[in-house]
C-alpha positions as CSV (number, residue, x, y, z in Angstrom):
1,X,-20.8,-146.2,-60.7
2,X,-23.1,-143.2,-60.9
3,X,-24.7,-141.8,-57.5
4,X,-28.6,-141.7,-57.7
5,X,-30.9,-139.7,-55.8
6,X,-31.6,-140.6,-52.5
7,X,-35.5,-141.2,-51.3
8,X,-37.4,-138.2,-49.6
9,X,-37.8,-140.3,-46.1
10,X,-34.2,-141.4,-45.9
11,X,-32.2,-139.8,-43.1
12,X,-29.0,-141.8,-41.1
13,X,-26.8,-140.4,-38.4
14,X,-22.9,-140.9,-39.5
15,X,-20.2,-141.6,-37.4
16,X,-16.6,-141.7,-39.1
17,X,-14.1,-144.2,-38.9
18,X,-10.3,-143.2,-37.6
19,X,-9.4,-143.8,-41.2
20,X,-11.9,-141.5,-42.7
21,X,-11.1,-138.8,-40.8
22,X,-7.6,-139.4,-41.3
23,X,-8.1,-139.2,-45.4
24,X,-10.5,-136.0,-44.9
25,X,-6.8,-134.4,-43.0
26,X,-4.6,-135.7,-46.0
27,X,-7.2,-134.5,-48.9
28,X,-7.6,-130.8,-46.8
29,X,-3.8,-130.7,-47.1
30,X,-3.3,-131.2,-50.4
31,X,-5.9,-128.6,-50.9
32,X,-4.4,-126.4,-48.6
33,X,-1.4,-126.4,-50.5
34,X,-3.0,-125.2,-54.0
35,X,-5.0,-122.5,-52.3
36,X,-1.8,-121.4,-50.3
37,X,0.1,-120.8,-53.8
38,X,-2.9,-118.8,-55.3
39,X,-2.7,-116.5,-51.9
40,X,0.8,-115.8,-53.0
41,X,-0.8,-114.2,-56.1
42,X,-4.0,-112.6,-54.0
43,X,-6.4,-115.2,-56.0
44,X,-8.8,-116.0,-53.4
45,X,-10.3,-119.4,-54.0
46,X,-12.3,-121.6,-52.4
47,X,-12.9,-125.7,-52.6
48,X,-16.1,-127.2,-52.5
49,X,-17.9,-130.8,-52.6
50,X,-17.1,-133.5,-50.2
51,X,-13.9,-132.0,-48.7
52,X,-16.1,-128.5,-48.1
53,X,-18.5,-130.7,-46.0
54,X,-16.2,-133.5,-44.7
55,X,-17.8,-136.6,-46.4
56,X,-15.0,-137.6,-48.4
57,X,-14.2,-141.0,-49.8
58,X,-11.6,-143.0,-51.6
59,X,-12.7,-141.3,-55.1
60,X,-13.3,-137.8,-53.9
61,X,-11.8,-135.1,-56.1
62,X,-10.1,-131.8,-54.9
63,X,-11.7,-128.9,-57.0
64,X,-10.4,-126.0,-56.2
65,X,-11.7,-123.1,-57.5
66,X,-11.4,-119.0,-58.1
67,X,-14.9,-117.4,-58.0
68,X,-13.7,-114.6,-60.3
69,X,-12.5,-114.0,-64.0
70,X,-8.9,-114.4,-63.7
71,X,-5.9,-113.6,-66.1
72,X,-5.1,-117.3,-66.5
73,X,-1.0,-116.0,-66.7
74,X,-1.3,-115.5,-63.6
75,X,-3.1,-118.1,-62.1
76,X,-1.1,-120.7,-63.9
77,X,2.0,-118.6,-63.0
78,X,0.8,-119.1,-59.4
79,X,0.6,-122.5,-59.7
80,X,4.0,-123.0,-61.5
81,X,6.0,-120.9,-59.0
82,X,4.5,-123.3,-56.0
83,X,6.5,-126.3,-58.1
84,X,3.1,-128.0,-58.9
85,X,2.7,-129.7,-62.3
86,X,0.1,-128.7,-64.4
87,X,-0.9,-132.1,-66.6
88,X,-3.4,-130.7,-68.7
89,X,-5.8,-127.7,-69.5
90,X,-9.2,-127.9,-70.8
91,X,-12.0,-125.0,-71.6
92,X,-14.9,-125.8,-70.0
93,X,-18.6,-125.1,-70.7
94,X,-21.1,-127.1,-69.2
95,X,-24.6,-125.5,-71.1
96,X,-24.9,-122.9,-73.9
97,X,-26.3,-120.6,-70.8
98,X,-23.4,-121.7,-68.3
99,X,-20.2,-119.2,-68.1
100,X,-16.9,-120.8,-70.2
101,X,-14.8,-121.8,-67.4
102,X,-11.1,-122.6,-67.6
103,X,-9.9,-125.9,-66.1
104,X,-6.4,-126.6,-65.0
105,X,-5.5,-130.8,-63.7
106,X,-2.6,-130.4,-61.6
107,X,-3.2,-134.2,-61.1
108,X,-5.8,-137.0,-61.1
109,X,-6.6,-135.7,-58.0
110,X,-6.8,-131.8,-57.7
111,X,-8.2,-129.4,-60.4
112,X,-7.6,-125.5,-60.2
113,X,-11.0,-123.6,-62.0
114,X,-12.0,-120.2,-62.9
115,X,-14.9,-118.5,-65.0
116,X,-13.6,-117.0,-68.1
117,X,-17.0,-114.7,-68.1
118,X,-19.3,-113.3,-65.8
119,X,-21.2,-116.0,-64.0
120,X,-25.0,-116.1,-63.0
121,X,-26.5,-115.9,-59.9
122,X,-27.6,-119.4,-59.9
123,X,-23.9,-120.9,-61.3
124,X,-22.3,-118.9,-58.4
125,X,-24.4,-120.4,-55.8
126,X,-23.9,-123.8,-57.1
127,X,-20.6,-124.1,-55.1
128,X,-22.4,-123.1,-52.1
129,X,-24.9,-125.7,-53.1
130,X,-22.6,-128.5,-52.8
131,X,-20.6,-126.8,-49.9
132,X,-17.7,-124.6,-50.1
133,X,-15.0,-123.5,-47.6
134,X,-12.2,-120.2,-48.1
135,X,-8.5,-120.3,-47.4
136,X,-8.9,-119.2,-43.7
137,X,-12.0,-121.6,-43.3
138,X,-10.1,-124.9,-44.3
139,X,-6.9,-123.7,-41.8
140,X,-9.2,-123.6,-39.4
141,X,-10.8,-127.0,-40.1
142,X,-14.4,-126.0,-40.8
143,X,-16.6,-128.1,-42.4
144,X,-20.2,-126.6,-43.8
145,X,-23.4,-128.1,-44.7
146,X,-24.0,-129.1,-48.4
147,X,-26.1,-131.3,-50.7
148,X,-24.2,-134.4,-52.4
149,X,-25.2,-136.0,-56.2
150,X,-28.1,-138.1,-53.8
151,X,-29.6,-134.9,-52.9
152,X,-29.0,-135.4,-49.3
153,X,-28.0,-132.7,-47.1
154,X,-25.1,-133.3,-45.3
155,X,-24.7,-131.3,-42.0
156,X,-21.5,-132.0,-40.1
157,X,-21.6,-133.0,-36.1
158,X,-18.5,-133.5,-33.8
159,X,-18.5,-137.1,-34.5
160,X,-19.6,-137.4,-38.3
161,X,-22.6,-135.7,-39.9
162,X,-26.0,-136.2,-40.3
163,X,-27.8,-136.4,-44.1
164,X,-31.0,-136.4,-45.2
165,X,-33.2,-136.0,-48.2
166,X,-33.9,-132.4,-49.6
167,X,-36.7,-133.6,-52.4
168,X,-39.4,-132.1,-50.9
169,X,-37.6,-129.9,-48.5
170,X,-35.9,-127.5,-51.3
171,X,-36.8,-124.4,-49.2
172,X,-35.6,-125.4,-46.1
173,X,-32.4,-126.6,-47.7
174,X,-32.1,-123.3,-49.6
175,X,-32.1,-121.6,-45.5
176,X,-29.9,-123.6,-44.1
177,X,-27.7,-123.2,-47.5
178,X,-28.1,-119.7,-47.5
179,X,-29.1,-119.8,-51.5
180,X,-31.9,-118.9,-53.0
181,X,-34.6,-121.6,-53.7
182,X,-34.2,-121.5,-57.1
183,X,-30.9,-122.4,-57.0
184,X,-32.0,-125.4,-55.1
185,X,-34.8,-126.6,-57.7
186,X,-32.3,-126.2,-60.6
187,X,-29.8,-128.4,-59.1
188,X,-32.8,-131.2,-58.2
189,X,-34.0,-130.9,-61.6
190,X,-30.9,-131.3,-63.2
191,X,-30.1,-134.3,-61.0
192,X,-33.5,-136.3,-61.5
193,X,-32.8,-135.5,-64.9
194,X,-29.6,-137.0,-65.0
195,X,-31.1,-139.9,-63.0
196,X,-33.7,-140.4,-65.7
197,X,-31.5,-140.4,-69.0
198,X,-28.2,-140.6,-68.1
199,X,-25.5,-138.0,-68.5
200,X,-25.5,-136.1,-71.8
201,X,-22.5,-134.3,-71.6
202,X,-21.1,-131.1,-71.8
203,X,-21.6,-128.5,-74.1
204,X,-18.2,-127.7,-74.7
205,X,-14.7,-129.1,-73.7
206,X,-11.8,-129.1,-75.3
207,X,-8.1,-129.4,-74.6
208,X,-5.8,-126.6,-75.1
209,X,-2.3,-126.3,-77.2
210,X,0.7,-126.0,-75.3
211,X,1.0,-122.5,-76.6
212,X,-2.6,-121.2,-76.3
213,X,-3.9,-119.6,-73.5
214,X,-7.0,-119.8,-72.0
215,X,-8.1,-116.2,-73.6
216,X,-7.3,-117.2,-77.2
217,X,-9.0,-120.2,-76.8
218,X,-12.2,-118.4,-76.3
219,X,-11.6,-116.1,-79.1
220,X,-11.6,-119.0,-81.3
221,X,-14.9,-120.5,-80.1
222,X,-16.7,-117.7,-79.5
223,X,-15.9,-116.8,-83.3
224,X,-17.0,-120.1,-84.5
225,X,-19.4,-120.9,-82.1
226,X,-22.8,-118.5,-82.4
227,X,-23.8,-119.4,-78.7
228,X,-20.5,-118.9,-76.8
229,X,-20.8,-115.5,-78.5
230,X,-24.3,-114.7,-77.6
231,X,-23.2,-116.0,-73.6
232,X,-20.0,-113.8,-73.4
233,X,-22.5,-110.8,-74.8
234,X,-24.9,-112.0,-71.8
C-alpha cells in the first residue's frame, strides 16, 4: 500500500514496543555487516531511510549506499570476498537529470548502491533528506532526524521519536536537516506529485548480463540513449 502525505497539523509522540526495538538491532546488523565488507575495500558508505532514523517496520529495506563513483570490480569484489550473494544487478536512473546509479540486491532485503556519474547537489542531499548514518555512526547506535514518504519529520528521543508534518515547515526542516531548502521543496513536490498521479516510474532500469559490468552497461545507453549522454556530459 502506498504511503501518502501526512496533514500539516499532524504531530504524535512515539514510544516503541520491546519488539520494535528489537527488529531496529537485527536490521542495523545486517547492515552492519555489508558496510563492514565495503571498509575492507576503503568504500565508505552510508545507509539511510528508516534504519538511519530508527522507525523501521516489518517491510523496511536496508539500502546501503556509496556516495562516490566507484569501480563496480571492486565494490562487487568487496561484496563477494564477505561471502554475501549478490542476486541481481540493475542500472539505475530515476529522471533524465538524475545521475545513472548502479544497483546491486544482495537479497530481498539489503541493496548495495553507487552513482556511476557525478551527482547534483540536490541528489546528494536526498540521503540526508530521508536520514543517513556512516559506518562509525551505526556501531555506535546513532539514530538521526529524517523525513519519511508522509513528509513527517522524524526526530528520535530515548524512548521512541517524535514526527511531525514538514508541509509548511520546509525551512525549518531544511535547519534541522542540515540541507538546503531547495532540497526540501524538491522532495515535497515530488511527493505530492506522486500523491496526485501515482508513481510513473523510472526513467531507466534495466537488468545486467552476467558478463557485463556496470561500466559497459552505460556505454551502451549512453550511445543509444541521447539523454544519458547529455547527463554524463553534465
Amino acid at each position: 500500500m502506498a504511503v501518502k502525505p501526512t496533514k500539516p497539523s499532524d504531530y504524535k509522540e512515539v514510544t516503541y514496543t520491546s519488539a520494535r526495538w528489537a527488529l531496529l538491532n537485527e536490521l542495523r546488523s545486517k547492515a552492519t555487516e555489508i558496510m563492514a565488507a565495503l571498509e575492507v575495500f576503503h568504500l565508505q558508505s552510508l545507509v539511510h531511510g528508516s534504519i538511519a532514523r530508527g522507525d523501521v517496520n516489518k517491510d523496511s529495506d536496508i539500502d546501503v549506499f556509496i556516495p562516490e563513483v566507484q569501480n563496480s570490480f571492486l565494490v562487487e569484489t568487496a561484496i563477494e570476498k564477505a561471502r554475501m550473494p549478490i542476486n541481481a544487478r540493475l542500472i539505475v536512473q530515476a529522471t533524465p537529470t538524475y545521475a545513472m546509479k548502479a544497483h546491486i540486491e544482495v537479497d530481498e532485503q539489503r541493496t548495495v548502491s553507487f552513482p556511476l556519474m557525478q551527482m547534483r547537489r540536490v541528489e546528494r542531499e536526498f540521503y540526508r533528506f530521508g536520514g543517513e548514518v556512516n559506518f562509525n555512526q551505526l556501531k555506535a547506535d546513532v539514530r538521526v532526524a529524517g523525513v519519511d514518504k508522509r513528509l513527517m519529520l522524524i526526530e528520535p528521543t530515548e524512548k521512541g521519536h517524535v514526527e511531525s508534518s514538514i508541509i509548511g515547515r520546509e525551512e525549518f526542516a531544511a535547519k534541522i536537516l542540515g540541507i538546503s531548502a531547495e532540497t526540501v521543496f524538491d522532495r515535497v513536490h515530488a511527493l505530492l506529485k506522486r500523491d496526485a498521479v501515482g508513481r510513473t516510474g523510472v526513467f531507466v532500469k534495466r537488468e545486467l548480463a552476467p558478463d557485463e559490468t556496470f561500466e559497459l552497461a552505460l556505454k551502451k545507453l549512453s550511445d543509444s540513449n541521447p539523454a544519458v549522454r547529455r547527463r554524463m556530459k553534465k
